[in-house]
LUMDREN-527198 format. One record per residue (C-alpha): residue number from 1; x, y, z; residue in one letter. Coordinates in steps of 0.25 Angstrom, whole numbers. Layout:
# LUMDREN-527198
{atom NUM, {X, Y, Z}, A}
...
This chain:
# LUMDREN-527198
{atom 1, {193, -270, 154}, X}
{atom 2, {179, -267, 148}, X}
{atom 3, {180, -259, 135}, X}
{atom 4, {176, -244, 137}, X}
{atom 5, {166, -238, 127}, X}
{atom 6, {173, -229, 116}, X}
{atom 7, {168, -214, 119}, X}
{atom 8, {173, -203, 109}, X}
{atom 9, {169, -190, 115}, X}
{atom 10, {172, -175, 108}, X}
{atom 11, {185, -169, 109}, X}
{atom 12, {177, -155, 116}, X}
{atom 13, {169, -164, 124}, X}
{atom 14, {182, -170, 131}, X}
{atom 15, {188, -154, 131}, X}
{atom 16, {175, -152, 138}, X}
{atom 17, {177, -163, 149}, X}
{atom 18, {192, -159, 150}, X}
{atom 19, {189, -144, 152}, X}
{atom 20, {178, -145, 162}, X}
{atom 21, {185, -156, 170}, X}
{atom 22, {196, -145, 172}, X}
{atom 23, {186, -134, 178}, X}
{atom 24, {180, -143, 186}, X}
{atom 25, {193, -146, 193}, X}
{atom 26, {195, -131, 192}, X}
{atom 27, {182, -129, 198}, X}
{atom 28, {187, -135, 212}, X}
{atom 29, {198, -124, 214}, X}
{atom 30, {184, -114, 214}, X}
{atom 31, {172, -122, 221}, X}
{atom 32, {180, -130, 229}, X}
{atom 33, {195, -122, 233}, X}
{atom 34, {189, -111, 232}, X}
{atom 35, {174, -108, 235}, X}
{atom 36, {173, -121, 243}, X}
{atom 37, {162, -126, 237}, X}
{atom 38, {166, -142, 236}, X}
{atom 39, {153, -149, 239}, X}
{atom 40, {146, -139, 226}, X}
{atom 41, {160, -141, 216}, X}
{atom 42, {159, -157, 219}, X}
{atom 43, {144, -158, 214}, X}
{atom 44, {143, -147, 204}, X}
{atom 45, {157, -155, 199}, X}
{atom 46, {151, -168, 201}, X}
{atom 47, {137, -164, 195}, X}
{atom 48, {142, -158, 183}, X}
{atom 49, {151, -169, 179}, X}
{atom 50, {141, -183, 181}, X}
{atom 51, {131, -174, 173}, X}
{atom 52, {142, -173, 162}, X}
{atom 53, {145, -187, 163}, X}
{atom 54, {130, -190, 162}, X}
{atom 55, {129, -181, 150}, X}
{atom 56, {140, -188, 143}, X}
{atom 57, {134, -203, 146}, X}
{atom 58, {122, -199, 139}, X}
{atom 59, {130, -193, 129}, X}
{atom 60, {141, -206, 126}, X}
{atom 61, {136, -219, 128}, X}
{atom 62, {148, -226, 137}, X}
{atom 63, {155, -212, 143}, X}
{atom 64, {155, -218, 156}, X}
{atom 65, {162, -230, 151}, X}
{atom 66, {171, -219, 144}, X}
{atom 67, {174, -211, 155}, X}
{atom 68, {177, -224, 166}, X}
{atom 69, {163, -221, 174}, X}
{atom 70, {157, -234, 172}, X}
{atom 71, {160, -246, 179}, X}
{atom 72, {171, -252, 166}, X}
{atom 73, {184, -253, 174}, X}
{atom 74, {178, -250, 187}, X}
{atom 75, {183, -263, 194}, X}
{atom 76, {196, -264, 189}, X}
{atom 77, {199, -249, 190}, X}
{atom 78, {193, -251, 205}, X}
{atom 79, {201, -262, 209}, X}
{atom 80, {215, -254, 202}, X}
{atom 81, {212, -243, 212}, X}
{atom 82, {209, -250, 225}, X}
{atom 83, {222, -255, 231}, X}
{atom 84, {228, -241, 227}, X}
{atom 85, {215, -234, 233}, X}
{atom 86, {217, -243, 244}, X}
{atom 87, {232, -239, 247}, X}
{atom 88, {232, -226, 247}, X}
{atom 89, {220, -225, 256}, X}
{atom 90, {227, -233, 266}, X}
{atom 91, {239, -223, 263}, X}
{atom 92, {230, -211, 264}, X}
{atom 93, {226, -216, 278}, X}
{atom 94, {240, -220, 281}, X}
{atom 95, {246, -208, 278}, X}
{atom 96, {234, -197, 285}, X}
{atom 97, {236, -206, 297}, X}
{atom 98, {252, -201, 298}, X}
{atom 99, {251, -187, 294}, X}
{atom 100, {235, -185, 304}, X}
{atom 101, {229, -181, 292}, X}
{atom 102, {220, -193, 291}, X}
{atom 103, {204, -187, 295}, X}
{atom 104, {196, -200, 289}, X}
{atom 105, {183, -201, 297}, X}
{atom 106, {169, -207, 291}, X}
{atom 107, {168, -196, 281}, X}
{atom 108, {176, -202, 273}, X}
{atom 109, {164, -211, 270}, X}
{atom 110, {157, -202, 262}, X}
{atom 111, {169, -196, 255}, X}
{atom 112, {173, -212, 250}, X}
{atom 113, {159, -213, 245}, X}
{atom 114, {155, -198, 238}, X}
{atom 115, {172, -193, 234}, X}
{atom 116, {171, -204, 224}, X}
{atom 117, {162, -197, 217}, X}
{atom 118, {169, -185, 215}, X}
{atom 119, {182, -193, 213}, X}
{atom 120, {174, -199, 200}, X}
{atom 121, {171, -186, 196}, X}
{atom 122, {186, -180, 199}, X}
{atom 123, {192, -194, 190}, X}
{atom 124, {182, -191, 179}, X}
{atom 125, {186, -177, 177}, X}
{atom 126, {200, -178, 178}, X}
{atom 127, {203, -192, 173}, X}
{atom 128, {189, -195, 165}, X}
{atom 129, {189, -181, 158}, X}
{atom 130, {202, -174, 158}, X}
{atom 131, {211, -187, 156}, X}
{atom 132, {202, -195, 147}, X}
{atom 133, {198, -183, 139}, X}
{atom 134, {212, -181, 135}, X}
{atom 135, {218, -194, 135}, X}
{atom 136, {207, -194, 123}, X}
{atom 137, {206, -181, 117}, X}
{atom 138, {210, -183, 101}, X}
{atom 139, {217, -172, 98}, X}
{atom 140, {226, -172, 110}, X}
{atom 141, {238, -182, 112}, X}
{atom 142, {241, -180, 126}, X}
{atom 143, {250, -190, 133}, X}
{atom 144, {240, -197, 145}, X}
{atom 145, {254, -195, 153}, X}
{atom 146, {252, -181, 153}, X}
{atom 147, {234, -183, 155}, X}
{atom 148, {238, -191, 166}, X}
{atom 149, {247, -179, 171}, X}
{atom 150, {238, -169, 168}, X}
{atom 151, {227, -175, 173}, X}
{atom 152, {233, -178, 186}, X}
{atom 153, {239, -163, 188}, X}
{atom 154, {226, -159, 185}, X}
{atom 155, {219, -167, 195}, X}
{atom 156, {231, -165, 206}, X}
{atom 157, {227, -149, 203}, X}
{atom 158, {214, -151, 207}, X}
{atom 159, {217, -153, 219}, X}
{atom 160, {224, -142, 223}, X}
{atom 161, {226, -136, 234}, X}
{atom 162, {229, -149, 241}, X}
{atom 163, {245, -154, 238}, X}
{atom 164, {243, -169, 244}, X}
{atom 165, {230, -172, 234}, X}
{atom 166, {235, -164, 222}, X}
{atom 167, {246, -175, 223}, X}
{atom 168, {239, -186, 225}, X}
{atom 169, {227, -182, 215}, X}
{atom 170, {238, -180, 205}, X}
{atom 171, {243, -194, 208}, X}
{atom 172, {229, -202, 208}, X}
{atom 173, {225, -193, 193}, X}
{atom 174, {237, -201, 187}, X}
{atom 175, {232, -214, 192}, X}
{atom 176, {220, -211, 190}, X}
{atom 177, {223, -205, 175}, X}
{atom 178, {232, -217, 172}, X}
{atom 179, {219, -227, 175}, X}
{atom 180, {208, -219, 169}, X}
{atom 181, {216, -219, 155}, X}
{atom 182, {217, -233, 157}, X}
{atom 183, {201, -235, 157}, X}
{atom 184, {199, -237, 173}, X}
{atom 185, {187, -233, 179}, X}
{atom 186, {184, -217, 181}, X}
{atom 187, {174, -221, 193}, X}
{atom 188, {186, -228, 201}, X}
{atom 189, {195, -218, 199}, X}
{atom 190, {184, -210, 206}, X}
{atom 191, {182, -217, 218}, X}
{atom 192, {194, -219, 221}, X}
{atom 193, {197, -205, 219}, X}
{atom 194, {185, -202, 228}, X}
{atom 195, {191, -212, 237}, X}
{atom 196, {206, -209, 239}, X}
{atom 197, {203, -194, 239}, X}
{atom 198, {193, -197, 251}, X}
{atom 199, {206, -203, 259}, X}
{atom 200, {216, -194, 253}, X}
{atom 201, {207, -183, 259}, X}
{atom 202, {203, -188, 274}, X}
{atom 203, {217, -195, 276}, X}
{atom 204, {229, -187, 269}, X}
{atom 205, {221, -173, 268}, X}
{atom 206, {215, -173, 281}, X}
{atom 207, {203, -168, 275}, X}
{atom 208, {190, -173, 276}, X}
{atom 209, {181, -170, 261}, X}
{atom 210, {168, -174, 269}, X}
{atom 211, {169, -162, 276}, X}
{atom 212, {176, -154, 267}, X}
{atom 213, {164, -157, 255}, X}
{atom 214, {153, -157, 261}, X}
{atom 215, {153, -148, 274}, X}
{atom 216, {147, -137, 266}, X}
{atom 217, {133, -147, 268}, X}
{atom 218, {135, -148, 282}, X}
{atom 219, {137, -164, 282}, X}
């Protein structure tokens, strides 16, 4: 395992991160529930948070290292994920196939290759900011039982309305969670988010994110 690069940042900087992680996960109940704006929160949420991750890599010299978006880990974190990634797609398309639920068609294609971008940012607000910051803070002697709890309650929340994904999302975060803290690779976490939430959608949701993102353009 490659030695990470020791990063101390101020305790009001991670209060920062950890409170405006939260209202950006707020802010889908308003653009995206609510006013319908999906395409517009996803980039002004996806903007906003590389220029932040931009700004601090200027800042702190190996923050990417820091935070899991470098390539330290990525193979062995890739290679922990895959046979699991692999099953439960296999089990997704299974399991939509019995209960006529599965819709895959080729826009699946660009799902797999644009969702993983959003499923890094996801991972690195929930687990990269909210989890690390407070597995880390000094003042605080939180139990990472009860982050890795937290964590995954809030990210199942997020998710609301939808019972089936508030359950699974919960379940992933804890994984998820459980391997961040052990130093695996944010940027895996990420795709494979991207990934299995592409599959989880078209097969077990009958729900195609293609159309339901970016019909507001027309495509």
């Amino acid at each position: 395992m490659t030695e990470k690069r020791e990063i101390t940042l101020p305790a009001k900087t991670k209060w920062f991160e950890i409170v405006a992680a939260v209202l950006t996960g707020l802010g889908k109940f308003i653009f995206m529930d609510w006013l319908d704006w999906k395409l517009a929160y996803i980039l002004v949420a996806c903007f906003f948070w590389i220029g932040y991750v931009i700004h601090q890599n200027r800042k702190h010299q190996g923050i990417l290292d820091y935070w899991g978006l470098s390539g330290t880990n990525f193979k062995q974190t890739f290679l922990e994920l895959l046979p699991i990634g692999a099953i439960m797609v296999v089990s997704f398309i299974l399991i939509g196939n019995h209960y006529e639920t599965n819709v895959l068609n080729w826009n699946i294609i660009p799902i797999l290759l644009l969702y993983p971008i959003w499923g890094v940012i996801q991972q690195f607000l929930v687990v990269g900011l909210i989890a690390k910051n407070l597995d880390s803070l000094p003042e605080t002697t939180i139990p990472r039982v009860a982050i890795i709890f937290f964590v995954a309650l809030l990210f199942g929340l997020i998710h609301y309305p939808w019972q089936l994904l508030m359950l699974a999302t919960f379940l992933l975060a804890v994984v998820y969670t459980i391997l961040y803290l052990r130093e695996r690779n944010l940027i895996v976490l990420g795709i494979f988010h991207g990934w299995l939430g592409g599959f989880f959608f078209f097969t077990l949701m009958g729900k195609d994110p293609w159309l339901d993102v970016f019909s507001v353009l027309g495509l």
